[in-house]
N, CA and C of each residue as an Amber inpcrd file, in Angstrom:
protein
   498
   0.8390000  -1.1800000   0.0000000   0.0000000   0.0000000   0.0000000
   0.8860000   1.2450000   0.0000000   0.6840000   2.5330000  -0.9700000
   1.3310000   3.4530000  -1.0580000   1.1960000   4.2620000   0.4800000
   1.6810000   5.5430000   0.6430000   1.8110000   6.2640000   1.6280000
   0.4350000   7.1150000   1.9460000   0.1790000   7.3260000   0.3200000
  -1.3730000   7.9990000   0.1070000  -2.9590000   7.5990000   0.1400000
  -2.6910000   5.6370000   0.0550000  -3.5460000   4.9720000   0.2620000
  -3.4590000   4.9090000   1.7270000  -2.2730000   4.8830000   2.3790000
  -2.6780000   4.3020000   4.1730000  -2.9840000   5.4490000   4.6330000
  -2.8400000   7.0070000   4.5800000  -3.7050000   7.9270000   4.6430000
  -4.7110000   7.8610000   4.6950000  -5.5390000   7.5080000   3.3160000
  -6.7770000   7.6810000   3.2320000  -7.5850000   6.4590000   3.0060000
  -6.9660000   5.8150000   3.7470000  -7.5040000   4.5650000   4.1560000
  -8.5970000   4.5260000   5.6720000  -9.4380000   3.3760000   5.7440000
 -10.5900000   3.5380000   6.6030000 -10.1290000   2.7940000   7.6180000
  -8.6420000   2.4740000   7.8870000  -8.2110000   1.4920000   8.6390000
  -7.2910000   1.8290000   9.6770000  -6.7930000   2.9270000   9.2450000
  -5.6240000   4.2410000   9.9710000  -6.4630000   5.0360000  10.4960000
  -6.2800000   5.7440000  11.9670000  -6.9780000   7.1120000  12.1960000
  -5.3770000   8.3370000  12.2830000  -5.6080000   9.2770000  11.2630000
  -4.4730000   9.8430000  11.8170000  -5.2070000  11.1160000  12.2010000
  -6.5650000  11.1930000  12.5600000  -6.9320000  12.8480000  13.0840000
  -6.4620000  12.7560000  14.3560000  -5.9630000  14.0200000  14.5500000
  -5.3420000  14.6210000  15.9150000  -4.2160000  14.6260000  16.0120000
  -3.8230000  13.6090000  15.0860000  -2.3230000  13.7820000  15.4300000
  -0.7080000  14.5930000  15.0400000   0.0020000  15.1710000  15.4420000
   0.8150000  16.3860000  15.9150000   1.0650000  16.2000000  14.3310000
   1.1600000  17.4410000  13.5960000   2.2590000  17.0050000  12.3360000
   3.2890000  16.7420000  12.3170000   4.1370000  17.2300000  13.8200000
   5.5550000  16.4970000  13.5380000   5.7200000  15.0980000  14.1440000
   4.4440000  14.4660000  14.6160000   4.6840000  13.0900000  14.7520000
   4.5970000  12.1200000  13.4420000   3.3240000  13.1970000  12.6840000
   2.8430000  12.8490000  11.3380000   4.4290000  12.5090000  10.3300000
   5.0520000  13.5500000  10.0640000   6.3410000  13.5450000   9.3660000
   7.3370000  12.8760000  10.0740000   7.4570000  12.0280000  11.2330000
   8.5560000  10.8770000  11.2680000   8.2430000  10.0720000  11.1550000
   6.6450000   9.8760000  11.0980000   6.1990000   8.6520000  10.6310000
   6.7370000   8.0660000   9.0870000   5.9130000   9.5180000   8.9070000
   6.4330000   9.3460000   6.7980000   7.0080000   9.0330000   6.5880000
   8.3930000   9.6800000   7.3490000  10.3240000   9.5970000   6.9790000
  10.2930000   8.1900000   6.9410000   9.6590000   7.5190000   8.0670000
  10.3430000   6.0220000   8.6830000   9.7210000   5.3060000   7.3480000
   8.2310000   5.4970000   7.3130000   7.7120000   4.5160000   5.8380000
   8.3600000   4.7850000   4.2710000   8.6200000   6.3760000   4.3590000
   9.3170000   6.5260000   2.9310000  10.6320000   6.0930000   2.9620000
  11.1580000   5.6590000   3.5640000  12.3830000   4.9260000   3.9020000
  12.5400000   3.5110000   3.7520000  11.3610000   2.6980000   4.5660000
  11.2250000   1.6520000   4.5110000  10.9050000   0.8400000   2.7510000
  10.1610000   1.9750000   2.4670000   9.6980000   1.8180000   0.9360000
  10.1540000   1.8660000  -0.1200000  11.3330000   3.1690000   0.2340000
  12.3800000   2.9150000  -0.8090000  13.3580000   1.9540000  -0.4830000
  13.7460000   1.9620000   0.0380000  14.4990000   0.3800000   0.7860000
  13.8850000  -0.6560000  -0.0500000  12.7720000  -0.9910000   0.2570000
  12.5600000  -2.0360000  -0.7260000  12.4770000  -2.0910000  -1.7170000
  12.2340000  -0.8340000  -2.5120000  12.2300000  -1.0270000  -4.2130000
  13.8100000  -0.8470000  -4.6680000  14.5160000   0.0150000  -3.7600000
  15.6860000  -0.0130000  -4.4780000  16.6230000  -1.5690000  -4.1950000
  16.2230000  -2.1380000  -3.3830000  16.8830000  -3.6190000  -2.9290000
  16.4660000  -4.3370000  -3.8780000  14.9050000  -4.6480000  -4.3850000
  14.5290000  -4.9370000  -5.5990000  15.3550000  -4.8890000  -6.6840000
  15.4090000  -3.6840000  -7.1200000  15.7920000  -3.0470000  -8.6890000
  17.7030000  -3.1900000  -8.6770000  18.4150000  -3.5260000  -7.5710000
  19.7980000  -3.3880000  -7.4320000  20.2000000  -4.6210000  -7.5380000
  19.5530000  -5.8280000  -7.0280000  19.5430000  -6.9670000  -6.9570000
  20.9960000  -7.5400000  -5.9200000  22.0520000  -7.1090000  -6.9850000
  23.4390000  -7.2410000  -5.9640000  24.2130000  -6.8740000  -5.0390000
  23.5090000  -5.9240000  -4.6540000  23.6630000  -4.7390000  -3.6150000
  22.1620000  -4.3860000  -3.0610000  22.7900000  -4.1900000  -1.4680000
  21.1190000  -3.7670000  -0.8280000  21.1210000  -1.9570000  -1.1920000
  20.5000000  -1.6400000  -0.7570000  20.3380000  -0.1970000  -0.3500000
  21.4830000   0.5400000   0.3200000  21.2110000  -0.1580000   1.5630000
  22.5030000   0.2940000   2.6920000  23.6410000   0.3430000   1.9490000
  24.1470000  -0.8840000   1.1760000  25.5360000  -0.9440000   1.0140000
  25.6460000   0.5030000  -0.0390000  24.9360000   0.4230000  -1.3150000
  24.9880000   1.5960000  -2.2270000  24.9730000   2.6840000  -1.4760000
  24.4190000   3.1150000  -0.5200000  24.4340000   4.4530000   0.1100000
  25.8410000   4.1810000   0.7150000  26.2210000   3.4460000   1.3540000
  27.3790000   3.7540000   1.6860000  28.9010000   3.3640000   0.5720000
  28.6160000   3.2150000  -0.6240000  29.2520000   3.5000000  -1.5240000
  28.9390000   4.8690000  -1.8510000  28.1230000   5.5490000  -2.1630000
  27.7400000   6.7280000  -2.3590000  28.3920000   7.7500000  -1.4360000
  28.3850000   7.5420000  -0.4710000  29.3620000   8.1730000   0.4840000
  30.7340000   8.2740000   0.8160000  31.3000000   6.6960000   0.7220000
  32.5670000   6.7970000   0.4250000  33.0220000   7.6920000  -0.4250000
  32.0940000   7.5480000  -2.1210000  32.6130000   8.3350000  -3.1480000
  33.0250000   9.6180000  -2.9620000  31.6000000  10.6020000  -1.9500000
  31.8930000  11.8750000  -1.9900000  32.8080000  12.0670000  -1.1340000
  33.3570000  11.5260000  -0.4340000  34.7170000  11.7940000   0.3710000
  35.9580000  12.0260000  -0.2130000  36.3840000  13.0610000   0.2180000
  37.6520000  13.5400000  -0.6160000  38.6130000  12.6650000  -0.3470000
  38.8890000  12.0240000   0.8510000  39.9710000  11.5070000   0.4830000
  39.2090000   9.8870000   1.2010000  39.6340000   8.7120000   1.2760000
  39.2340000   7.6600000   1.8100000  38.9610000   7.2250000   3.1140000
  37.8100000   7.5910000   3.3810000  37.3570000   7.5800000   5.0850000
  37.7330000   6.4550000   5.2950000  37.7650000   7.0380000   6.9020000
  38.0330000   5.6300000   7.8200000  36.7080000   5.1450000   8.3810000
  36.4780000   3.8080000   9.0240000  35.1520000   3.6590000   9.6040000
  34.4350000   4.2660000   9.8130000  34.9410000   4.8320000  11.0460000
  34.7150000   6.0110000  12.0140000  33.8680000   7.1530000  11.4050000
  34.6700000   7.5270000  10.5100000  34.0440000   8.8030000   9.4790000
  33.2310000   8.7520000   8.5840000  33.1280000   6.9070000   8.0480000
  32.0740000   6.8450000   7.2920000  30.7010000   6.6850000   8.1820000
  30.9500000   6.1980000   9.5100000  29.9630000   6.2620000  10.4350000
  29.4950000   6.8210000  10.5190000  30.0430000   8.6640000  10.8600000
  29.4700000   9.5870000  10.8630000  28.8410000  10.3300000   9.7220000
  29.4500000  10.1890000   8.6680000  28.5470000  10.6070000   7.5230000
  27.7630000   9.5460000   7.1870000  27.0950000   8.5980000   7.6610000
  26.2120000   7.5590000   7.1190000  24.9770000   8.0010000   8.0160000
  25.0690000   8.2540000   9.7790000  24.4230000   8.7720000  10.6790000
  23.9170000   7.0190000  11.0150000  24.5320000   6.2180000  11.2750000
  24.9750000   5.0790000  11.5540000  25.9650000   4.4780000  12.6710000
  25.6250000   3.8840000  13.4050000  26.8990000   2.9280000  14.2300000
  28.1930000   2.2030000  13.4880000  29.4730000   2.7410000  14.2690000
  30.1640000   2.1330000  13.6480000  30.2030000   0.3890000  13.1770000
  29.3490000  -0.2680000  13.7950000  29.2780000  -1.6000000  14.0340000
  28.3490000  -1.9300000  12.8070000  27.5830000  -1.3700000  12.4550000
  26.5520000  -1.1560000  11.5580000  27.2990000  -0.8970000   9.9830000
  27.8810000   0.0130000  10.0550000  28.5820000   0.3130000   8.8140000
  29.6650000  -0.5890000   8.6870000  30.4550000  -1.2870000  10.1870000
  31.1300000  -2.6980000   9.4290000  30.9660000  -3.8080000   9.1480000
  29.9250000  -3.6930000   9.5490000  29.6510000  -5.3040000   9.0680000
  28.6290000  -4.3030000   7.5890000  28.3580000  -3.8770000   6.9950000
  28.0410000  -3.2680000   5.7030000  29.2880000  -3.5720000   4.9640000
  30.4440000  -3.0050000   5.4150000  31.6030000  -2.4700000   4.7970000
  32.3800000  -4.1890000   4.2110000  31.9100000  -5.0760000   5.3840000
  32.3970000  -6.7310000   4.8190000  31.8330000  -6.7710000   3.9690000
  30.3270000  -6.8220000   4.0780000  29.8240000  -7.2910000   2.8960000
  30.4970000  -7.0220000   1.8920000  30.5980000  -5.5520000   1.5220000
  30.7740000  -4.7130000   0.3670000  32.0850000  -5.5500000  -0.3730000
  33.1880000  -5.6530000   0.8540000  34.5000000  -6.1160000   0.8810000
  34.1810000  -7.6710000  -0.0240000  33.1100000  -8.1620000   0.8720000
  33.3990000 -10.2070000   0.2700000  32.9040000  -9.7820000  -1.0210000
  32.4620000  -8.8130000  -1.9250000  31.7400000  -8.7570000  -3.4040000
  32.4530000  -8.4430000  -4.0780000  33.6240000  -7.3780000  -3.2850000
  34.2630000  -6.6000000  -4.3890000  34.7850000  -5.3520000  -4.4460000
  33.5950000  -4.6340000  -4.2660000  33.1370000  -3.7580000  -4.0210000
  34.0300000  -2.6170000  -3.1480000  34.6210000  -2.9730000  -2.1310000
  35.9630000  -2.1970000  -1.1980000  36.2830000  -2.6720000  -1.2590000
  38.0330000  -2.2430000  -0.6140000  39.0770000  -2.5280000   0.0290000
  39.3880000  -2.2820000   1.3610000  39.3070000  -2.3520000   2.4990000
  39.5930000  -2.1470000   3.9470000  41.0810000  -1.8480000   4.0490000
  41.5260000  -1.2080000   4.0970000  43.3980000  -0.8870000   4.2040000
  43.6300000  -0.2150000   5.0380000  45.0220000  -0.6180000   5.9260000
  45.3210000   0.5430000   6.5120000  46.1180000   1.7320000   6.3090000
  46.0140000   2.6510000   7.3750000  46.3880000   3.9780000   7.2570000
  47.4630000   4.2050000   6.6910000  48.4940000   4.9050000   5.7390000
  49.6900000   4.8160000   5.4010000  50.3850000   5.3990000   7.6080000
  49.8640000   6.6590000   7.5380000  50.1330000   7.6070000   8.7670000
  50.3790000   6.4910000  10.2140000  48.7970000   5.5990000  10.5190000
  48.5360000   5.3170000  11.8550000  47.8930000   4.1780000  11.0560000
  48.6540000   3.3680000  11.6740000  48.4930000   1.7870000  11.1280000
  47.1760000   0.8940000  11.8710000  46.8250000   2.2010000  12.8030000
  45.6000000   1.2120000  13.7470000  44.2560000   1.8690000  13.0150000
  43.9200000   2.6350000  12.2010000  43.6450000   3.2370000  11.2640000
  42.8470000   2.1920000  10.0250000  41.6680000   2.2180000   9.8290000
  41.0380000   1.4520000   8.7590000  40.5860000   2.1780000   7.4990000
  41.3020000   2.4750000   6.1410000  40.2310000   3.6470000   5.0540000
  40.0960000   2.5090000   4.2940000  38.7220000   2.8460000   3.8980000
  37.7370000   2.7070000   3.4930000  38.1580000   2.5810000   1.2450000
  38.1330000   1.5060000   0.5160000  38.3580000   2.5050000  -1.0070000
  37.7090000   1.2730000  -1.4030000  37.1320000   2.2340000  -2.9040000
  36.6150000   1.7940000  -3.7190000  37.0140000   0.9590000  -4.9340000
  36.7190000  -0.0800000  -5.1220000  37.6740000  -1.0500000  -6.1900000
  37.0850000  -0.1430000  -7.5340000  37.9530000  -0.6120000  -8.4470000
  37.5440000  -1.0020000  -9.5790000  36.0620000  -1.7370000 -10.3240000
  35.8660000  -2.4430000 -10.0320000  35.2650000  -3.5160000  -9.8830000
  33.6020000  -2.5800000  -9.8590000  34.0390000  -2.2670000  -8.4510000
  32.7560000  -0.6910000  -7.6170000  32.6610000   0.5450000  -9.0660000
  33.5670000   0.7600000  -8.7550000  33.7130000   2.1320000 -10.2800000
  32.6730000   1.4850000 -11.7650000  33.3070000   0.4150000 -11.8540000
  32.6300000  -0.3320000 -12.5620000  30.8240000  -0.2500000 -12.5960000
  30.7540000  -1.0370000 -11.5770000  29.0690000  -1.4020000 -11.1970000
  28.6760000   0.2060000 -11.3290000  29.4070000   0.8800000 -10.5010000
  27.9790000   2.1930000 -10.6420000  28.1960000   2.6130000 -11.6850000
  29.2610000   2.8250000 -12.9310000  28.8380000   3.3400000 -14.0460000
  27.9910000   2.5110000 -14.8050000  27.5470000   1.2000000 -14.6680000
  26.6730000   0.3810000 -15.8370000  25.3490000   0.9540000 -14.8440000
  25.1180000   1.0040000 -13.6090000  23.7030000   1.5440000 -13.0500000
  23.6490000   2.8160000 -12.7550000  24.2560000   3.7320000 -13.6140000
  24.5960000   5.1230000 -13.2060000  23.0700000   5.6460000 -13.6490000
  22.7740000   5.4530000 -15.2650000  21.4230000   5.7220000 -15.8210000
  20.6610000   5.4700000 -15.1770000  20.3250000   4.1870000 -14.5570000
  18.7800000   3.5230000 -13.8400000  19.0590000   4.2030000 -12.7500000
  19.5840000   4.8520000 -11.7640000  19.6600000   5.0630000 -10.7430000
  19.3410000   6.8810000 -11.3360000  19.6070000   7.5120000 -11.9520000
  19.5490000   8.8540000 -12.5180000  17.9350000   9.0020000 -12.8370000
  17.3460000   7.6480000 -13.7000000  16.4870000   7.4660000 -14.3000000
  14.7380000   7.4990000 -12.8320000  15.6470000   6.2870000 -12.1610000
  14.6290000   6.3310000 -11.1860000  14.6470000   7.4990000  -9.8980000
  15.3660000   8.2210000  -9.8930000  15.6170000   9.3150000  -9.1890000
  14.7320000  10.6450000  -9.3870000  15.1270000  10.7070000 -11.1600000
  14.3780000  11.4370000 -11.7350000  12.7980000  11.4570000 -11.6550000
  12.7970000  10.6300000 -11.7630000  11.1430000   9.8930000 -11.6460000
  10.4430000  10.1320000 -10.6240000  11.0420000   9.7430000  -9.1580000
  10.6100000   9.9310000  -7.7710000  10.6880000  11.4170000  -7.6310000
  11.1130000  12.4070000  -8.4420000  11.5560000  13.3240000  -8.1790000
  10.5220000  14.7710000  -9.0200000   9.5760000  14.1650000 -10.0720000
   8.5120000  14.4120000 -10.6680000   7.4430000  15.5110000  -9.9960000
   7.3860000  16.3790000 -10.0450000   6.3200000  17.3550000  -9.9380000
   6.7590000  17.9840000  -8.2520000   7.9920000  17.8690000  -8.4750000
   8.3850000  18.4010000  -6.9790000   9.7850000  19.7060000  -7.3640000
   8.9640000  20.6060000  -6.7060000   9.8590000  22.1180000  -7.6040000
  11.4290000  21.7600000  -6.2690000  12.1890000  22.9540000  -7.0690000
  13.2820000  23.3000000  -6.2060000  13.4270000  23.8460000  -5.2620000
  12.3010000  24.9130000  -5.1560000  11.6040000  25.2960000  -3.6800000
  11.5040000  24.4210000  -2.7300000  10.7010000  23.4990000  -2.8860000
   9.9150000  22.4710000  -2.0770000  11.3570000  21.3950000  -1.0840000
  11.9410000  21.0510000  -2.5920000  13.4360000  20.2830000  -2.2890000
  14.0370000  21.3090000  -1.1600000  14.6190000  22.3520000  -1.6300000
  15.5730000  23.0250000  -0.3360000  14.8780000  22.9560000   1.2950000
  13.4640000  23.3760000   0.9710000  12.8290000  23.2760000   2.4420000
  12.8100000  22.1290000   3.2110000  12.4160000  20.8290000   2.1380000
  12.5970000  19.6460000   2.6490000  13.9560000  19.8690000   3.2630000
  14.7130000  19.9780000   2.3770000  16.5080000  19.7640000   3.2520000
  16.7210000  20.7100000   4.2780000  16.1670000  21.9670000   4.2660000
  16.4090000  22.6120000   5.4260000  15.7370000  21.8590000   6.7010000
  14.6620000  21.6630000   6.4200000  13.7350000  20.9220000   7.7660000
  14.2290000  19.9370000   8.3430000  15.1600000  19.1920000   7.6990000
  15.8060000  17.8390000   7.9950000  16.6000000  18.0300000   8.4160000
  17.6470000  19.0230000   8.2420000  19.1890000  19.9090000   8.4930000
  18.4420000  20.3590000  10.3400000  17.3160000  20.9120000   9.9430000
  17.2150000  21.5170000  11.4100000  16.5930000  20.8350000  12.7330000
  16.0610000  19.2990000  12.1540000  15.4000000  17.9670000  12.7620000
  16.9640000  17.6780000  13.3190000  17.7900000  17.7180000  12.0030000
  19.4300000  16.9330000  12.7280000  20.2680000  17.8350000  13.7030000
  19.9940000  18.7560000  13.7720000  20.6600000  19.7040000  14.8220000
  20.1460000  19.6480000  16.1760000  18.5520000  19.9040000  15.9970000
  18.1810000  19.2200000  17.4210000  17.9360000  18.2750000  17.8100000
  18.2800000  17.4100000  17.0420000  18.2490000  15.6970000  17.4990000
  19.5400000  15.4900000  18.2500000  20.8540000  16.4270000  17.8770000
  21.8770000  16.2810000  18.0750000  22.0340000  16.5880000  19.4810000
  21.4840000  18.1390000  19.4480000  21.6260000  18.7630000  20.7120000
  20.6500000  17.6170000  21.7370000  19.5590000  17.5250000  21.6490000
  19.0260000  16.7090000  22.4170000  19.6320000  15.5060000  22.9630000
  20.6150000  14.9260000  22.2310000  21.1090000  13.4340000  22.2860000
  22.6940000  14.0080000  23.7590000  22.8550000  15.5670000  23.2580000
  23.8390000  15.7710000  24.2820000  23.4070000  16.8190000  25.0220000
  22.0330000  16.3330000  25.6180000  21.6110000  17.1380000  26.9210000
  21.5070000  18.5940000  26.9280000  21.3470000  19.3680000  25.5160000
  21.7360000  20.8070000  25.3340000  20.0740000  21.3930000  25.4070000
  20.2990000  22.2810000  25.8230000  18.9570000  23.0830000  26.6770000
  18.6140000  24.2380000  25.2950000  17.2850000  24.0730000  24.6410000
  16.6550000  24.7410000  23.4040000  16.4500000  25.5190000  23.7140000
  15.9120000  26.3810000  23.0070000  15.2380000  28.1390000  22.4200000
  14.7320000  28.2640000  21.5180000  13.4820000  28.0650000  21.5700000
  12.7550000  28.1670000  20.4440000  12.5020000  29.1720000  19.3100000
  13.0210000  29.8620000  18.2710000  12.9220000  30.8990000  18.1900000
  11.9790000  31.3240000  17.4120000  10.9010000  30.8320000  17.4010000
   9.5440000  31.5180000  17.6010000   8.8290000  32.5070000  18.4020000
């Protein structure tokens, strides 16, 4: 069932409830949902792992765990056992640091370079698609709202006392 059918479906009650409980709900199902179609359509790769190829990529230089942890918004434990997987396919290399040998970065094979340029289109293609009748306006706000969900999620997580500035 889409997001718009369990809405307006006779089986859900969502009157009364807060809109910002409303929108983590969403997040969690539009998540869950793309998760599954893109696990679908990738076949050899889940979701997780591609996002965290996707991330490695934009890293300037070859993160370490640690750092891909933090740009994943993930446990390090979480992103390594991702990062094996990736490793038993192909897909990375786990190496250490030239600097600090206790040190794990993170790189992308060949192999990886490979795969995402043959799914570079379908992934552009279906992006594009999901991405249909939704202006550039709409996009930035989304990202601001999320930018400002992650700041006080942050502060909250380290006991930091708000101000609403409303």
């Amino acid at each position: 069932m889409k997001i718009k059918e369990v809405i307006s479906s006779d089986k859900v009650d969502f009157s009364g409830i807060e809109s910002s409980y409303f929108l983590i709900g969403l997040l969690s199902a539009f998540e869950n949902r793309f998760q599954a179609m893109a696990d679908r359509d990738m076949k050899v790769i889940s979701w997780k792992q591609f996002f965290a190829i996707i991330c490695i990529n934009m890293c300037k230089e070859s993160p370490t765990v640690k750092e891909l942890a933090e740009i994943m918004g993930s446990s390090h434990q979480n992103v390594k056992q991702i990062l094996l997987k990736l490793e038993k396919k192909g897909f990375v290399a786990i190496t250490a640091d030239e600097n600090d040998k206790r040190k794990q970065r993170i790189v992308l094979t060949e192999f990886c370079r490979e795969f995402c340029e043959k799914n570079d289109e379908m992934a552009t293609d279906i992006l594009g698609k999901m991405f249909i009748g939704i202006s550039e306006e709409q996009l930035q706000i989304t990202i601001q709202t999320i930018i400002q969900m992650e700041d006080n999620l942050k502060r909250l997580s380290e006991g930091k006392k708000f101000v609403d500035p409303k």
